[in-house]
C-alpha positions in Angstrom: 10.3 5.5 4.8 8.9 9.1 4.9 5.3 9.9 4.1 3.1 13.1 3.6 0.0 13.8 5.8 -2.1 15.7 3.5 -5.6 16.9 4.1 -7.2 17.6 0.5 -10.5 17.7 2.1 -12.3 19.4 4.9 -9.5 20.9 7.7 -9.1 18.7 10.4 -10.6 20.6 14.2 -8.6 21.1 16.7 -9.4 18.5 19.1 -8.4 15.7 16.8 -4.8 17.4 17.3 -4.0 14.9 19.8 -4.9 12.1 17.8 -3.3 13.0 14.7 0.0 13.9 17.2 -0.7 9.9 18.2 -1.1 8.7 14.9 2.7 10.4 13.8 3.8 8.5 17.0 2.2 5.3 15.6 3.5 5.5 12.1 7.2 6.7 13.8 7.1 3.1 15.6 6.2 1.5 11.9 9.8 3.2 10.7 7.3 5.5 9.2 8.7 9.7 9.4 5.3 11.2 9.3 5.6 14.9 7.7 2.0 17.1 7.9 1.6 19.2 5.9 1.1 22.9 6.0 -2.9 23.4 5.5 -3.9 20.1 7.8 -6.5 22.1 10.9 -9.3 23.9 9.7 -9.2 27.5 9.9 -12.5 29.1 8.2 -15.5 27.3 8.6 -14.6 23.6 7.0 -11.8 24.7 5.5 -7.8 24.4 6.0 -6.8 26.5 3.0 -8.3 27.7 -0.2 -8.3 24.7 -3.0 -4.8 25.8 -4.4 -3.4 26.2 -1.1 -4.4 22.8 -0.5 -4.2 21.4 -3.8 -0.4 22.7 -3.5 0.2 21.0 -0.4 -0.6 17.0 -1.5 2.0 18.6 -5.1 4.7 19.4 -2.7 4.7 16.2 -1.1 4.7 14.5 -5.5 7.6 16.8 -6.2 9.9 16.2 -3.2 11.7 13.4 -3.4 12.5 12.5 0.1 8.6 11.4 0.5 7.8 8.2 -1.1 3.8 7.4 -0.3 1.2 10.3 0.8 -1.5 9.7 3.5 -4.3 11.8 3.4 -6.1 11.9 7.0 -9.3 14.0 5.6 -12.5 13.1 5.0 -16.2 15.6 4.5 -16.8 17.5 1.0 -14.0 19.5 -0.2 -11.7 17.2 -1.6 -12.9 17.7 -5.5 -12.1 21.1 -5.2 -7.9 20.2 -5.6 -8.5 18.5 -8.4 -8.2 21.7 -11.0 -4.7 22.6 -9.1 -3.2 19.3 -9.8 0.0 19.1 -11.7 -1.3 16.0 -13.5 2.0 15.0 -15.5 4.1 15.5 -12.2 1.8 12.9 -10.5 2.1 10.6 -13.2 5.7 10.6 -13.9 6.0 9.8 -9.5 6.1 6.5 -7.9 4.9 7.5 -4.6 1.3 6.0 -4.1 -1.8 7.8 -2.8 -3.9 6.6 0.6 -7.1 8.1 1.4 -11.0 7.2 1.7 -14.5 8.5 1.6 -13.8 11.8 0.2 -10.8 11.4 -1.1 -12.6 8.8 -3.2 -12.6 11.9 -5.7 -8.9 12.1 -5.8 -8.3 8.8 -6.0 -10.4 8.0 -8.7 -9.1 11.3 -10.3 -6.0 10.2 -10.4 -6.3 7.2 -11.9 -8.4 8.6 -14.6 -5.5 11.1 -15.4 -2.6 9.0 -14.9 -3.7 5.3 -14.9 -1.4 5.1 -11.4 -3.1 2.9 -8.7 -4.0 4.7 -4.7 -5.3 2.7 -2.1 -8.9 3.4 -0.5 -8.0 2.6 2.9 -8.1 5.5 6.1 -4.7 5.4 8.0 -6.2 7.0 10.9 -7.9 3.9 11.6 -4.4 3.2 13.5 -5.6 5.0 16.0 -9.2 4.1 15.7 -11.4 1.4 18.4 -9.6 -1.5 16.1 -6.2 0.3 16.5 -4.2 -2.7 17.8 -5.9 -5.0 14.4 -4.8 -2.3 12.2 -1.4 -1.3 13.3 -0.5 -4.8 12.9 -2.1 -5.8 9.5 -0.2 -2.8 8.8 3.2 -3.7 9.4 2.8 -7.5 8.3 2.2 -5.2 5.3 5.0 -3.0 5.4 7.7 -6.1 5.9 5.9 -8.3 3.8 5.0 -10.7 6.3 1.7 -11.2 4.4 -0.7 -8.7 2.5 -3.5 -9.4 5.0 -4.0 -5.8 5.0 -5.7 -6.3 1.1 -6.7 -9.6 1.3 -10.8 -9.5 1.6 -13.3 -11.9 2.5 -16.4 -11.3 0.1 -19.6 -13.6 -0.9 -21.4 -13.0 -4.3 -24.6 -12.5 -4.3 -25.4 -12.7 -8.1 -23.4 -14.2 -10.5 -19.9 -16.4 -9.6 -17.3 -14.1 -11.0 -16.1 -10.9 -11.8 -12.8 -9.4 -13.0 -11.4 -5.9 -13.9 -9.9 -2.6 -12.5 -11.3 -1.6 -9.2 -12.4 1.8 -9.4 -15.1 3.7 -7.4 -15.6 4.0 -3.3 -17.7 5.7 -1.8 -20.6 6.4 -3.6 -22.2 9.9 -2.7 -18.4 11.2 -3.3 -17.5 9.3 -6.1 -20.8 11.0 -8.0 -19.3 14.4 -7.8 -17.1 13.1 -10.9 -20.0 12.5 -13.1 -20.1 14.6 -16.2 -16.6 15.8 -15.5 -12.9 14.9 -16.6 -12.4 13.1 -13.8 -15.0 10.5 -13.9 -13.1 7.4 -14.3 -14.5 4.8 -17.6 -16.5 2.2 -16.4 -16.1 -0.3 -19.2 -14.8 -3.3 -18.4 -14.4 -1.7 -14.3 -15.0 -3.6 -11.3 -16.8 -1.1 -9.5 -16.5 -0.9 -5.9 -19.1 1.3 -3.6 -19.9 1.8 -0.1 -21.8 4.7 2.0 -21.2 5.9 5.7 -24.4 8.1 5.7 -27.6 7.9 3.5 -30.6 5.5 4.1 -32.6 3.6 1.8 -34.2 6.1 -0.5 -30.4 8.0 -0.9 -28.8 4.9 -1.9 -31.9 4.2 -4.2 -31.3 7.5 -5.7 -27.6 7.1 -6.1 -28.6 4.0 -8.0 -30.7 5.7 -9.7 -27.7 7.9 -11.3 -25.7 5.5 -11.5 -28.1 3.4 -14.1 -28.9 6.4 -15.9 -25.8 7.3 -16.6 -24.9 3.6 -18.0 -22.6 2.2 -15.7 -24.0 -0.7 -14.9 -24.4 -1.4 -18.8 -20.6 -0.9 -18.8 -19.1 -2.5 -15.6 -18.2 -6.0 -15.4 -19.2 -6.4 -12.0 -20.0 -4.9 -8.4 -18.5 -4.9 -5.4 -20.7 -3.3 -2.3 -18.8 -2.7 1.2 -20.6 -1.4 3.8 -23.7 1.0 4.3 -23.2 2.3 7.1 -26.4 4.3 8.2 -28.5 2.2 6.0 -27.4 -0.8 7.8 -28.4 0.9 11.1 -31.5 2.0 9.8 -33.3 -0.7 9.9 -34.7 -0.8 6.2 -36.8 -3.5 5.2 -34.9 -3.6 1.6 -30.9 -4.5 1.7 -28.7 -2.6 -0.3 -28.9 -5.4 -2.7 -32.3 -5.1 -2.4 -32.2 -1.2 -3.9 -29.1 -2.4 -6.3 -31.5 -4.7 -8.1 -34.1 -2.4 -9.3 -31.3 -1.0 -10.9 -29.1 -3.6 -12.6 -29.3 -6.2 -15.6 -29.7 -9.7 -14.2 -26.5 -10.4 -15.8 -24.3 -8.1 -13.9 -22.0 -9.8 -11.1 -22.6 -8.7 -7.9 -20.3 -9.7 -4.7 -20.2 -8.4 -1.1 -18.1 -7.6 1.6 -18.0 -6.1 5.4 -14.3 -5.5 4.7 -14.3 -2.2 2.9 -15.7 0.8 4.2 -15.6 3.3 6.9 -15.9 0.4 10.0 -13.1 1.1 12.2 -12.0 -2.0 11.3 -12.1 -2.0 7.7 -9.3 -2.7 5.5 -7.6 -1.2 2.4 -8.4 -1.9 -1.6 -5.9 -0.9 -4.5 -7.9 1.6 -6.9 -6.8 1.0 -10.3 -5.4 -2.5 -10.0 -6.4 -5.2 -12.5 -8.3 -7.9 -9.6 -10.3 -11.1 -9.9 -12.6 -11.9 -7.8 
């Protein structure tokens, strides 16, 4: 198997060289050939290349058919600026899947708007991450099909007993950089999936906020909330349920789970896949 290391989003810094040069190792002992791509360190301020440059890099990786799955390893705020260099019939008519998180929660979504293909929300660099060892071998029970562990998520509802749908969404602040565009993915009928490393309790109120303004949760058929990370830490006196129900019908299912986010040991979700939960 050979897979892209892209880097849609901000350029990685130099010190993390060694870790990315560890994760290559990593994914070489999975059977995994590991190819960077060209715009991957960051060069001027946050950024690796210009948007095309970048945008031109993950289209390489679609068009060559030697590569058949593409990891991104970014995360920050620069990702949605690919998205207007994207060859978008190229990407549909490939069978190579997308992995990324956080930011990349704008391509992801983007792409499945666009194309209707499925990525997976899930950060390969947590391979190398403080839950290394856990990862690199749900990992390869995935990759031989020993069991799908990987995907499989533990998750309690907190309103309502059932939900089912397409998963869209991730992380929250990024996936908001979609609304009013052609991107932004249709939430009727949409499991909608969200979670937050930064932002306390009056962010995550106000992302809310936008979120029942602009209808969604008229339109979804249920949410699913990973973790918050800073608001967790925070120590809030309202939960992020809390906040989600000043915003919400009564009627809308609403499930939980410490499984999907940006924990170290977190695990992966299929964006775009038709789940029930």
């Amino acid at each position: 198997m050979k897979a892209g290391l892209s880097a849609c989003s901000d350029g990685q810094r130099k010190e993390w060289e060694k870790q990315n040069t560890e994760l290559i190792s990593v994914l070489s002992e999975l059977s995994i050939d590991a190819v960077p791509a060209e715009y991957i360190y960051a060069q001027k301020d946050a950024f690796s290349g210009t948007d095309q440059e970048r945008a031109e890099d993950l289209m390489r990786f679609y068009r060559d058919a030697s590569i058949d799955a593409i990891f991104d390893i970014s995360g920050g705020d620069l990702a949605n600026g690919v998205l207007k260099n994207l060859d978008w019939n190229v990407i549909a008519s490939s069978d190579k899947r997308f992995w990324g998180y956080s930011d990349l929660t704008t391509v992801i979504n983007a792409i499945y708007t666009k194309t209707g293909k499925e990525s997976v929300l899930f950060r390969v660099k947590n391979l190398v991450s403080a839950e290394g060892n856990l990862q690199r071998k749900r990992f390869a029970e995935y990759l031989s099909k020993k069991n799908n562990d990987l995907f499989d998520i533990k998750y309690d509802f907190l309103q309502g007993e059932h939900m089912e749908g397409v998963v869209v969404g991730g992380n929250i602040r990024c996936l908001l950089k979609l609304a009013g565009t052609e991107y932004w993915p249709d939430m009727n009928g949409k499991i909608l999936i969200l979670e937050a490393y930064g932002g306390e309790a009056a962010q995550i109120a106000a992302f809310f906020s936008q979120l029942e303004q602009m209808g969604v949760f008229r339109q979804a058929a249920g949410v699913l909330l990973g973790t918050f990370i800073k608001h967790e830490k925070s120590g809030a006196a309202l939960s992020v349920f809390d906040l989600l129900k000043m915003h919400i019908p009564e009627t809308l299912p609403v499930a939980q789970t410490r499984e999907i986010g940006h924990g170290p040991d977190s695990k992966a979700i299929m964006i775009g896949r038709h789940t029930r939960l």
